[in-house]
mmCIF file of the N, C-alpha and C atoms, coordinates in Angstrom:
data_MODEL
# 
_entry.id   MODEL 
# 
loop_
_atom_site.group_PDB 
_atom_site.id 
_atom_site.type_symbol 
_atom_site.label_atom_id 
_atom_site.label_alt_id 
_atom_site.label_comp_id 
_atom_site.label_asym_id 
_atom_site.label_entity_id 
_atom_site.label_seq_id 
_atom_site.pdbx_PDB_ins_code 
_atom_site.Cartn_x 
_atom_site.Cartn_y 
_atom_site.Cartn_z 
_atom_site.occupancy 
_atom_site.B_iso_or_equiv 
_atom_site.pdbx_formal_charge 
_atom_site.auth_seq_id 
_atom_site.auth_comp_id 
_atom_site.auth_asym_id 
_atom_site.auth_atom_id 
_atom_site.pdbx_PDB_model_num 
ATOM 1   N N  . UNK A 1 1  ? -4.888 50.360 7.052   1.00 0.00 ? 1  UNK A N  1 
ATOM 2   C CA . UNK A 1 1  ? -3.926 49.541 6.324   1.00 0.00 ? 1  UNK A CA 1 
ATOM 3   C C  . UNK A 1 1  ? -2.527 50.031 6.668   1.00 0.00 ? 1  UNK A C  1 
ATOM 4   N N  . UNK A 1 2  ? -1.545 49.220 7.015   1.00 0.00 ? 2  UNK A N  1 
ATOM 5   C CA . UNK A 1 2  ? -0.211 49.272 7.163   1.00 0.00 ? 2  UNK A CA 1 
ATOM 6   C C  . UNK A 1 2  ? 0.780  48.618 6.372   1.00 0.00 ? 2  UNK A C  1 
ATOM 7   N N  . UNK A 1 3  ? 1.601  49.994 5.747   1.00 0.00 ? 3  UNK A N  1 
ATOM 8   C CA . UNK A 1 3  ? 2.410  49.528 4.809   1.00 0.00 ? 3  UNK A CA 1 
ATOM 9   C C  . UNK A 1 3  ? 3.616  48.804 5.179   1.00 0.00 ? 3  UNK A C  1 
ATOM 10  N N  . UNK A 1 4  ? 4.510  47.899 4.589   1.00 0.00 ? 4  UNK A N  1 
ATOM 11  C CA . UNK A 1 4  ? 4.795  47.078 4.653   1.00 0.00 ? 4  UNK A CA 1 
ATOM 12  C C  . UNK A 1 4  ? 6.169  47.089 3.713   1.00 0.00 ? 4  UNK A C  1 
ATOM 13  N N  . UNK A 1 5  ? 7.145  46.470 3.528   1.00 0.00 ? 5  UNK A N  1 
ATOM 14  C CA . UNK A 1 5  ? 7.976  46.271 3.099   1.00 0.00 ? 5  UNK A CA 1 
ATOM 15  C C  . UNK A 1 5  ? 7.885  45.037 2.288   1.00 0.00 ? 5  UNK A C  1 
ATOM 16  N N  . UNK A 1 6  ? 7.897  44.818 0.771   1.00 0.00 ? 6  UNK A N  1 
ATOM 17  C CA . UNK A 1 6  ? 7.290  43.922 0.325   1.00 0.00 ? 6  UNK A CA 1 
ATOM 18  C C  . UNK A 1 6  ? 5.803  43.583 -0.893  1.00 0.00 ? 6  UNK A C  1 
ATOM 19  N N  . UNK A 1 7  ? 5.106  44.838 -0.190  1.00 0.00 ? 7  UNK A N  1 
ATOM 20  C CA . UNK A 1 7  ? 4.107  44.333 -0.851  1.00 0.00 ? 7  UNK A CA 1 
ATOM 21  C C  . UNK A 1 7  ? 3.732  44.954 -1.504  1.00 0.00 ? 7  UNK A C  1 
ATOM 22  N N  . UNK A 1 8  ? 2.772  44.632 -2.617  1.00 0.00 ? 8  UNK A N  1 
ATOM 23  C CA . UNK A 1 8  ? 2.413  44.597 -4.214  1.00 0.00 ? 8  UNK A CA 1 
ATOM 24  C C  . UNK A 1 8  ? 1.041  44.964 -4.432  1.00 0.00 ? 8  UNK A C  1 
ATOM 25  N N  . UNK A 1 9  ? 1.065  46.082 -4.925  1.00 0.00 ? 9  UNK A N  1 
ATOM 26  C CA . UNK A 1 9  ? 0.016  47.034 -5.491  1.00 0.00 ? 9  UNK A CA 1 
ATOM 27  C C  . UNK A 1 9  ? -0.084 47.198 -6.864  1.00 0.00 ? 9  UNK A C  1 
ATOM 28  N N  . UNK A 1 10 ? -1.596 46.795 -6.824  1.00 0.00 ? 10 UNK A N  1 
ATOM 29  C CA . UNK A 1 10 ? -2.014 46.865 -8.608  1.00 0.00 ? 10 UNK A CA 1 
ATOM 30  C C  . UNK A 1 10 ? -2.715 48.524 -8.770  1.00 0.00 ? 10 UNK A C  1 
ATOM 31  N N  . UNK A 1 11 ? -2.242 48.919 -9.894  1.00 0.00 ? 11 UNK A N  1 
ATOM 32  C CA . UNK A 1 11 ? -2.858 50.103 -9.991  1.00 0.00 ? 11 UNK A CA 1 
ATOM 33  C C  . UNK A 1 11 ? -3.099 50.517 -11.380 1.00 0.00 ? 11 UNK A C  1 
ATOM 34  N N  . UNK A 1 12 ? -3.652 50.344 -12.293 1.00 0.00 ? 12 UNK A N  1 
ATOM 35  C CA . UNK A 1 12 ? -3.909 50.845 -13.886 1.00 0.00 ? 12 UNK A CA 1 
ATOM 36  C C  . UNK A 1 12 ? -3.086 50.102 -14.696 1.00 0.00 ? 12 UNK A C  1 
ATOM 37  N N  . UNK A 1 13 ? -3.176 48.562 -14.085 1.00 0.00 ? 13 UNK A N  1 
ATOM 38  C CA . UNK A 1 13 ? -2.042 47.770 -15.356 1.00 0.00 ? 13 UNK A CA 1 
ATOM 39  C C  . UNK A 1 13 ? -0.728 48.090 -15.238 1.00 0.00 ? 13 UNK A C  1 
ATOM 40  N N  . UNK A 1 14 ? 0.119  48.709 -13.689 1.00 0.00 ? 14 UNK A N  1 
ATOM 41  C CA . UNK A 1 14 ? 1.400  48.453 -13.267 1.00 0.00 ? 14 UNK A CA 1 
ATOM 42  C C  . UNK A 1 14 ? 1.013  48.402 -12.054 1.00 0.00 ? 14 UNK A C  1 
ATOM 43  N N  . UNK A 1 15 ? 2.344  47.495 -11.829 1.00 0.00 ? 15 UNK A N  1 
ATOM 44  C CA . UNK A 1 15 ? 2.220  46.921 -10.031 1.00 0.00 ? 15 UNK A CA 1 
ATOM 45  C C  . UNK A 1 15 ? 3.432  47.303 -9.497  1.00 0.00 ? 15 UNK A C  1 
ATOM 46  N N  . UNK A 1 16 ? 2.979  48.233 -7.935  1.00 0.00 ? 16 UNK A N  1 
ATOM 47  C CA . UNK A 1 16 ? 4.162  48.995 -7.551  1.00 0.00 ? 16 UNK A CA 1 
ATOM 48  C C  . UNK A 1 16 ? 4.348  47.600 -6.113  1.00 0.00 ? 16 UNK A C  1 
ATOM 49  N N  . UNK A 1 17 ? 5.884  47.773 -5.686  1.00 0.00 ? 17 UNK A N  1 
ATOM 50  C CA . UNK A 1 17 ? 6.104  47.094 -5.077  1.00 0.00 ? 17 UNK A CA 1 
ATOM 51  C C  . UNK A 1 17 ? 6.971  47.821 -3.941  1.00 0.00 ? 17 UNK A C  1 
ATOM 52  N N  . UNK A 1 18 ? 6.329  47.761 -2.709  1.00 0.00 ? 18 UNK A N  1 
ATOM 53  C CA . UNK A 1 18 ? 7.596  48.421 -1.682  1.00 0.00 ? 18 UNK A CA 1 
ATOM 54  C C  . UNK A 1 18 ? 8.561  48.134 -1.638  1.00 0.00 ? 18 UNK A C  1 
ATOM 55  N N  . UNK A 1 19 ? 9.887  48.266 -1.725  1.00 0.00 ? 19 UNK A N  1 
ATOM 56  C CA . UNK A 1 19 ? 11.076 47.889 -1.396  1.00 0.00 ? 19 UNK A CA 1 
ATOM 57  C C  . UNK A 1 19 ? 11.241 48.144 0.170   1.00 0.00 ? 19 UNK A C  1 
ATOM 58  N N  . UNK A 1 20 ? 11.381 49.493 0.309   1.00 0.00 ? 20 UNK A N  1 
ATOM 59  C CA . UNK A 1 20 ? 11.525 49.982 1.942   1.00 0.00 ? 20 UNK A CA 1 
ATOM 60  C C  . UNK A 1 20 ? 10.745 50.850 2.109   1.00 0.00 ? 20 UNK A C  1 
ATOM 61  N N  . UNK A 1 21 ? 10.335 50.765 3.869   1.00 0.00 ? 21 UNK A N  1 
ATOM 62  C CA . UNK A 1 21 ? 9.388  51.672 4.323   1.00 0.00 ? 21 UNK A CA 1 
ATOM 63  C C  . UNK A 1 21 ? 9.910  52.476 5.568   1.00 0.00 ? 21 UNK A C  1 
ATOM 64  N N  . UNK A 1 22 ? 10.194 53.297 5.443   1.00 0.00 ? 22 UNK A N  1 
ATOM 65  C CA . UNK A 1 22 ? 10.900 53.985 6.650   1.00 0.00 ? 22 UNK A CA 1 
ATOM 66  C C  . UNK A 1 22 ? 9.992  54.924 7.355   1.00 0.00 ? 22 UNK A C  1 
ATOM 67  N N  . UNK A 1 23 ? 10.237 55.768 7.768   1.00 0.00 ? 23 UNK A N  1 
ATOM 68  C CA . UNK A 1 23 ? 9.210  56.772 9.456   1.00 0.00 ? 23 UNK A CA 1 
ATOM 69  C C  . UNK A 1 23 ? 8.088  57.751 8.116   1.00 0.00 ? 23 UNK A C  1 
ATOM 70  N N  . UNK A 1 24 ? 8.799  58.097 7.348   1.00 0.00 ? 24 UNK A N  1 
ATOM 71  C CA . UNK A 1 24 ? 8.271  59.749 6.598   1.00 0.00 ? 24 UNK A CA 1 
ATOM 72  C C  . UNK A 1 24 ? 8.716  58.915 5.004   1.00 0.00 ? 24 UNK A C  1 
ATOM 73  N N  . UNK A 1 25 ? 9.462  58.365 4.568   1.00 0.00 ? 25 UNK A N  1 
ATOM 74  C CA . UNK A 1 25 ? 9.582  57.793 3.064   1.00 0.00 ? 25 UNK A CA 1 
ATOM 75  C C  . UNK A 1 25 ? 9.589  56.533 2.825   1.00 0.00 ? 25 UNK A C  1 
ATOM 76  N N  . UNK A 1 26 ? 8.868  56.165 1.552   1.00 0.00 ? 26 UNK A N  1 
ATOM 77  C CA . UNK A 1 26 ? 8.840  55.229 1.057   1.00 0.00 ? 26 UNK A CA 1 
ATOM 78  C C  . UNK A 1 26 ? 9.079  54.903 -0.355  1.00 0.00 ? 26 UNK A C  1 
ATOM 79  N N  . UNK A 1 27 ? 10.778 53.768 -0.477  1.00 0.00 ? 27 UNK A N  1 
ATOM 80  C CA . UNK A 1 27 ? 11.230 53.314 -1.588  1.00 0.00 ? 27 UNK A CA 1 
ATOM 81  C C  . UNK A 1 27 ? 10.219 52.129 -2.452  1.00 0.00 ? 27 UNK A C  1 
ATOM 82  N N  . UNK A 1 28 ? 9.634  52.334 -4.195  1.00 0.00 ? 28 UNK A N  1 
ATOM 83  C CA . UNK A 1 28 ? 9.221  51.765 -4.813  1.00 0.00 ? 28 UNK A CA 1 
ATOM 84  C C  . UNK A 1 28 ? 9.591  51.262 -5.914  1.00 0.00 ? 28 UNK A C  1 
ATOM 85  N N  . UNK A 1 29 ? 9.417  50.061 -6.436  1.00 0.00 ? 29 UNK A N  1 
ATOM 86  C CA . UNK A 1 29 ? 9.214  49.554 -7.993  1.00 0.00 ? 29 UNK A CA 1 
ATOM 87  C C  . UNK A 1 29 ? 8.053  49.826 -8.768  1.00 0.00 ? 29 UNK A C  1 
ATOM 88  N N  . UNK A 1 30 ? 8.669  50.298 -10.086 1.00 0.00 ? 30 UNK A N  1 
ATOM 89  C CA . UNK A 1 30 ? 7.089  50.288 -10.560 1.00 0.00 ? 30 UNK A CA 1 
ATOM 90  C C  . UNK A 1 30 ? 7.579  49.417 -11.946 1.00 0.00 ? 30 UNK A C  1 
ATOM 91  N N  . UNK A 1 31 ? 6.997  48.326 -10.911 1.00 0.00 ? 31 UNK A N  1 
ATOM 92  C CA . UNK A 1 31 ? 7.076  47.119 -12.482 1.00 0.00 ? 31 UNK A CA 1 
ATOM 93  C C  . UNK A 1 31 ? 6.240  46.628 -13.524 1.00 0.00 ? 31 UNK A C  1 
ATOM 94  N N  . UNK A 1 32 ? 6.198  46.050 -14.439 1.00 0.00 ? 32 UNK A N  1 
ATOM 95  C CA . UNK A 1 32 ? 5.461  45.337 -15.277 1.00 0.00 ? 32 UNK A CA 1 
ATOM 96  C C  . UNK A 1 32 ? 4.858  44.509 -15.592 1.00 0.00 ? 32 UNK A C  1 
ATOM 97  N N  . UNK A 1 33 ? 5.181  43.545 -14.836 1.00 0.00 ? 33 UNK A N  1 
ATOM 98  C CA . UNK A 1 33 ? 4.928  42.476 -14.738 1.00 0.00 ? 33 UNK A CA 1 
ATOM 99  C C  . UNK A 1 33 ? 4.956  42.272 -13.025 1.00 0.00 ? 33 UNK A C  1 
ATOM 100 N N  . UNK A 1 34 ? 3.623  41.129 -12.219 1.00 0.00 ? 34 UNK A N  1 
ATOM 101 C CA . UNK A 1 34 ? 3.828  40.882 -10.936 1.00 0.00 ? 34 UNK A CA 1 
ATOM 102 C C  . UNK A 1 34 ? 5.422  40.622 -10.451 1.00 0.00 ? 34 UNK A C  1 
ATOM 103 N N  . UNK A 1 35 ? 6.058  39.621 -10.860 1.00 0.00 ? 35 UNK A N  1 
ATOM 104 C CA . UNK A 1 35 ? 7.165  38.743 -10.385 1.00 0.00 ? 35 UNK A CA 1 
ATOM 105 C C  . UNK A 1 35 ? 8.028  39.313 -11.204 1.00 0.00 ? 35 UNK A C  1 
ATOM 106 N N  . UNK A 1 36 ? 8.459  40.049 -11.413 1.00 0.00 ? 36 UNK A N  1 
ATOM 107 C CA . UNK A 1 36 ? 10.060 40.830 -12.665 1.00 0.00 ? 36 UNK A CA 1 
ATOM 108 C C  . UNK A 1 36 ? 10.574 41.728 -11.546 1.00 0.00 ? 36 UNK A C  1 
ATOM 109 N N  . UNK A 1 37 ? 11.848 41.751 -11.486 1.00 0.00 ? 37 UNK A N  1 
ATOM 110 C CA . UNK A 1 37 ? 12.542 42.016 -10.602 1.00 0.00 ? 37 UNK A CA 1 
ATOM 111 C C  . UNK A 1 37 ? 13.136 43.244 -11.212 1.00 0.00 ? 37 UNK A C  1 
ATOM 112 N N  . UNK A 1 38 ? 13.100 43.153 -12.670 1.00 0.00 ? 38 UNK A N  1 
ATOM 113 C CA . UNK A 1 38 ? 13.397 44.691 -13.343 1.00 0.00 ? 38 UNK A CA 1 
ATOM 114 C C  . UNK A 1 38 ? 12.133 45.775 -13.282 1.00 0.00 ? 38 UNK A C  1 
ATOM 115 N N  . UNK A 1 39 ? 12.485 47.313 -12.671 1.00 0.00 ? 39 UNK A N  1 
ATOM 116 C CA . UNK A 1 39 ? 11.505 48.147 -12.383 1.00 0.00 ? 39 UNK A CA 1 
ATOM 117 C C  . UNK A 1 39 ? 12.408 49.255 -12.218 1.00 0.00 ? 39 UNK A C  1 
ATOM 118 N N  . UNK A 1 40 ? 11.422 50.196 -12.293 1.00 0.00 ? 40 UNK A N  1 
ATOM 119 C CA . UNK A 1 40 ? 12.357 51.493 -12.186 1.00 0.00 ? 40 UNK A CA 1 
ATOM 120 C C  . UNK A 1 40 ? 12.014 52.134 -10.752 1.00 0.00 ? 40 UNK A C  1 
ATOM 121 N N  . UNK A 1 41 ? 12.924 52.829 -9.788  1.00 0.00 ? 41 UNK A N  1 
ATOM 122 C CA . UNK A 1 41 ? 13.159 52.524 -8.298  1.00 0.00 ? 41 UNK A CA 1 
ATOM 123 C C  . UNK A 1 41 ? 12.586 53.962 -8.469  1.00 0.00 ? 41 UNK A C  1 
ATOM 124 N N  . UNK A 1 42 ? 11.494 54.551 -7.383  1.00 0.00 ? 42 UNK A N  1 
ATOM 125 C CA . UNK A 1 42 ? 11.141 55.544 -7.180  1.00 0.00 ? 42 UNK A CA 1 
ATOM 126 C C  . UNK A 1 42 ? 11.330 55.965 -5.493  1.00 0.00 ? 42 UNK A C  1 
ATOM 127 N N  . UNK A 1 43 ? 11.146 57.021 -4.859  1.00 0.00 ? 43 UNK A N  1 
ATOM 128 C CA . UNK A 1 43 ? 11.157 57.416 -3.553  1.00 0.00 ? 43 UNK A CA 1 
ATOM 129 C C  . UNK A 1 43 ? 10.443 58.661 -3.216  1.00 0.00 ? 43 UNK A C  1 
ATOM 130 N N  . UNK A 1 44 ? 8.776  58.412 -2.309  1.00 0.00 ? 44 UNK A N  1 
ATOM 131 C CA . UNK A 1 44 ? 8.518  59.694 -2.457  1.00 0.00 ? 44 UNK A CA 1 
ATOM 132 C C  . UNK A 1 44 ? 8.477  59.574 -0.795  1.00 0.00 ? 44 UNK A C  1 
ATOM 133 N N  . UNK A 1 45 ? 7.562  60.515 -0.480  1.00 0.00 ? 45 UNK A N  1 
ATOM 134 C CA . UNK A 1 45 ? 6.854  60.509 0.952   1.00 0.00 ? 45 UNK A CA 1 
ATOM 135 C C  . UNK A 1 45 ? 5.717  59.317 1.173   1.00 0.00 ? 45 UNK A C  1 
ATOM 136 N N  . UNK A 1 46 ? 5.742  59.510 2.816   1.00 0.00 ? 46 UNK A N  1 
ATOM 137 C CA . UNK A 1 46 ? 4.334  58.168 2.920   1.00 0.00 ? 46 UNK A CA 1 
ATOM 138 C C  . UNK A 1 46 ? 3.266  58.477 2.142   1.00 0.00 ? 46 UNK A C  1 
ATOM 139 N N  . UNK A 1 47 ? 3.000  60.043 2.699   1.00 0.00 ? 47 UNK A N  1 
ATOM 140 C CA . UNK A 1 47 ? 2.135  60.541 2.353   1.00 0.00 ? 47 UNK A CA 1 
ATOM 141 C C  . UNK A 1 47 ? 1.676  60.467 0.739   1.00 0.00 ? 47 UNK A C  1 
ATOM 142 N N  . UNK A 1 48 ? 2.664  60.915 -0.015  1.00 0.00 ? 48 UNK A N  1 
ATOM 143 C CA . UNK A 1 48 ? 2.534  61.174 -1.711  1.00 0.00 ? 48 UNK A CA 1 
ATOM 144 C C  . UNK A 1 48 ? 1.942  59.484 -2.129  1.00 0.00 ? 48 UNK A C  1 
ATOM 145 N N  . UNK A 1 49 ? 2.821  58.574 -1.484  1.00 0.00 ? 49 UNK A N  1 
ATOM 146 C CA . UNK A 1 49 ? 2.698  57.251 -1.894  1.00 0.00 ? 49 UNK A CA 1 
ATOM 147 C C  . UNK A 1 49 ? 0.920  56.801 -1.697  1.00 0.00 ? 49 UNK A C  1 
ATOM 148 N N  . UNK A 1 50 ? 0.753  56.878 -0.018  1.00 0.00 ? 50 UNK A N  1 
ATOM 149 C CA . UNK A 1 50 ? -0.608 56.769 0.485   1.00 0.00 ? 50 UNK A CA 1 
ATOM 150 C C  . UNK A 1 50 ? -1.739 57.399 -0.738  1.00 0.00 ? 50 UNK A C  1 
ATOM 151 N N  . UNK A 1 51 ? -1.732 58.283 -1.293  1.00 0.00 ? 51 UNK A N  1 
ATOM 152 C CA . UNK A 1 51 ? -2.680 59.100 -2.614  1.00 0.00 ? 51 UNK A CA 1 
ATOM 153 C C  . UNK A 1 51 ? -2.390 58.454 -3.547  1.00 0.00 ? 51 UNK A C  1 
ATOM 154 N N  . UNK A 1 52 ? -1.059 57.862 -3.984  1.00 0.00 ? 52 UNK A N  1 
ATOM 155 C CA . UNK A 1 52 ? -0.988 57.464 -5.269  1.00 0.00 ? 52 UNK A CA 1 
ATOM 156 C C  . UNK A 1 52 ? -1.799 55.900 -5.714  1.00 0.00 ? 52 UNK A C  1 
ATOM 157 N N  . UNK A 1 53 ? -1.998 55.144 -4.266  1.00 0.00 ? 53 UNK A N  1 
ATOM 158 C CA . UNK A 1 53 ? -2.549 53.768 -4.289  1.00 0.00 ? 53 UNK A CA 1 
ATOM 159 C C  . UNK A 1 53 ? -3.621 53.501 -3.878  1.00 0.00 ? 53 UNK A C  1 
ATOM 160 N N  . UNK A 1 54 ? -4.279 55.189 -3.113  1.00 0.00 ? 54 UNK A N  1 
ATOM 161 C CA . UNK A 1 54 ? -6.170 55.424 -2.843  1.00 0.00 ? 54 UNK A CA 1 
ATOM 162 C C  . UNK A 1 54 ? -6.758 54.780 -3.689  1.00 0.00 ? 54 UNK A C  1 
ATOM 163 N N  . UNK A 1 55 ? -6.706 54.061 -4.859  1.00 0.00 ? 55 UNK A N  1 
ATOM 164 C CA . UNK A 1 55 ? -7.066 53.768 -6.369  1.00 0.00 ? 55 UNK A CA 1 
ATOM 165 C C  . UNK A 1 55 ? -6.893 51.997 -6.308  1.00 0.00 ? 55 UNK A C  1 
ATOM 166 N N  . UNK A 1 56 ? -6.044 51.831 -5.596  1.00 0.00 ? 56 UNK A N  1 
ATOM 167 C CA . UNK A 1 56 ? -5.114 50.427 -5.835  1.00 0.00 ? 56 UNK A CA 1 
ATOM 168 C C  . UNK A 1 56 ? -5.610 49.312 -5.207  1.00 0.00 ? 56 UNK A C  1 
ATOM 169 N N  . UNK A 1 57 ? -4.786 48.526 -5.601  1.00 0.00 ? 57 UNK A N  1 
ATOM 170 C CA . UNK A 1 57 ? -5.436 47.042 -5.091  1.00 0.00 ? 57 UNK A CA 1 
ATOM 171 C C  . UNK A 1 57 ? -4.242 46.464 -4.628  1.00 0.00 ? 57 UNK A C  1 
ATOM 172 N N  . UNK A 1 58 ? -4.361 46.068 -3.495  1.00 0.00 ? 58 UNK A N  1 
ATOM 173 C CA . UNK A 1 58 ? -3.378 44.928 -2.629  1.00 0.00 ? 58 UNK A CA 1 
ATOM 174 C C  . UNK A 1 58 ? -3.579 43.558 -3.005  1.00 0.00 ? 58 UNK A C  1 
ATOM 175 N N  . UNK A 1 59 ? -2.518 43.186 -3.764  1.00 0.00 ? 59 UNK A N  1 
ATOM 176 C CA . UNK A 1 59 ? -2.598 41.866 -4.429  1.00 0.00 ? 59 UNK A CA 1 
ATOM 177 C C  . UNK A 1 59 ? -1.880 41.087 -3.029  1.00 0.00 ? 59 UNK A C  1 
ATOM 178 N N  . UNK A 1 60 ? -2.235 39.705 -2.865  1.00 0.00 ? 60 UNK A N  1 
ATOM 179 C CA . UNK A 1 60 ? -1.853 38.918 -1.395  1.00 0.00 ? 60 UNK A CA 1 
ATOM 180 C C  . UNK A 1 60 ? -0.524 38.486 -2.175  1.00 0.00 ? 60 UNK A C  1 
# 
């Protein structure tokens, strides 16, 4: 799977959303709702991110 800029991960009743995906980090939302544009902006590593969504579901 290749991450993407954009897309929307369900994970325990919040859905994280990539904003940006760069070489080594990746900027997130972790919103509340699918479509709400209000979220609180996180930034970890690919890596940290890649573990945090082992769990998750890629909503289309």
């Amino acid at each position: 799977m290749k991450l993407q800029q954009g897309q929307l991960w369900k994970k325990n009743g919040e859905f994280l959303r990539i904003v940006e995906c760069e070489r080594l980090a990746v900027k997130y939302k972790a919103l509340e709702h699918p479509f709400s544009k209000e979220g609180e902006m996180h930034q970890v590593t690919k890596k940290e991110f890649c573990r945090m969504i082992k769990d998750a579901k890629l909503l289309p």
